[in-house]
C-alpha positions in Angstrom: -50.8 2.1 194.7 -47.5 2.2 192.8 -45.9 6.3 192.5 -46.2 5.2 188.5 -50.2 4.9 189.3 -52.5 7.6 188.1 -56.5 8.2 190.1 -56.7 10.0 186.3 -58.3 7.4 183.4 -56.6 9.1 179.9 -57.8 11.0 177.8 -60.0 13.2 179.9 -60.9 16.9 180.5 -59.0 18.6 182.9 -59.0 21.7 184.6 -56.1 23.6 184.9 -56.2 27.2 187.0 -53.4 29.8 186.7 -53.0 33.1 188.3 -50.9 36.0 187.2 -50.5 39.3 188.3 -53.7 41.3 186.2 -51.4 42.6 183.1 -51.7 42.9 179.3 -50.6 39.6 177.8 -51.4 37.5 180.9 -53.9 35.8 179.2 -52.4 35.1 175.9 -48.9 34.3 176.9 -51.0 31.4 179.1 -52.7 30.4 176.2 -50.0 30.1 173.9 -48.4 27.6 176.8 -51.6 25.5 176.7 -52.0 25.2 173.0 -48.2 23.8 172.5 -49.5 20.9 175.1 -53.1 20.4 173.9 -53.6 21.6 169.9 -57.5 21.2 170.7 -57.8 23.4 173.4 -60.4 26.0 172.6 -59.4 29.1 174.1 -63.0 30.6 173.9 -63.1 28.4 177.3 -61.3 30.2 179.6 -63.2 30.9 182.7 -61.2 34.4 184.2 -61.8 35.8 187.4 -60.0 38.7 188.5 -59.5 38.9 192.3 -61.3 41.0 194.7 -58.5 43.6 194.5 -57.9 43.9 190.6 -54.6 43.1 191.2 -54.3 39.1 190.5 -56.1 37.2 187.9 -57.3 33.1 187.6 -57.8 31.6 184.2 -58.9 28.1 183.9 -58.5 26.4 181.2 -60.0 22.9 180.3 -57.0 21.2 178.7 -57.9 17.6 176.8 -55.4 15.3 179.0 -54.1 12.4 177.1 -51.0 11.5 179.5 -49.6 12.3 182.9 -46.1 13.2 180.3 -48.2 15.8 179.2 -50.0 17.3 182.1 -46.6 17.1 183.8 -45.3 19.3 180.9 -47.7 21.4 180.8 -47.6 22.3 184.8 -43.8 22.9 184.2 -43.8 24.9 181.6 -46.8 27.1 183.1 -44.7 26.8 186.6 -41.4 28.7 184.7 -43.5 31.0 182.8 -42.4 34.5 183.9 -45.7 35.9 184.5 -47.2 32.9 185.9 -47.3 33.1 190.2 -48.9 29.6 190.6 -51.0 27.0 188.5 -53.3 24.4 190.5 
């Protein structure tokens, strides 16, 4: 399989988890990210679970994939988001 080659078939649903420290904003800053990358993404979606010591939280948003360009974008811009500790 080439490095260009994708196990992905476009468009598609795809999960995308983020976690943040548990803060006001958290979870609007991360949706404003994924609505500049997917304009369809329904934000009444999110899945959030806080962690087991209040101090972290995980949203997972189901982002409508169209392109590895995009995906790729969106992990970046997630990735050097301020608030954002890791996205999966």
């Amino acid at each position: 399989m080439a490095a260009t080659d994708s196990l992905i078939e476009y468009p598609c649903d795809f999960p995308v988890k983020v976690m943040g420290l548990l803060q006001k904003g958290f979870t609007e800053a991360v949706t404003e990210v994924v609505m500049r990358h997917d304009q369809t993404f329904d934000i009444a979606t999110i899945e959030v679970r806080p962690s087991s010591g209040a101090r972290y939280v995980s949203l997972t948003c189901i982002v409508r994939a169209k392109s590895r360009e995009q995906l790729d974008a969106l992990y970046q811009e997630l990735c050097d988001h301020s608030q954002v500790v890791m996205v999966l």
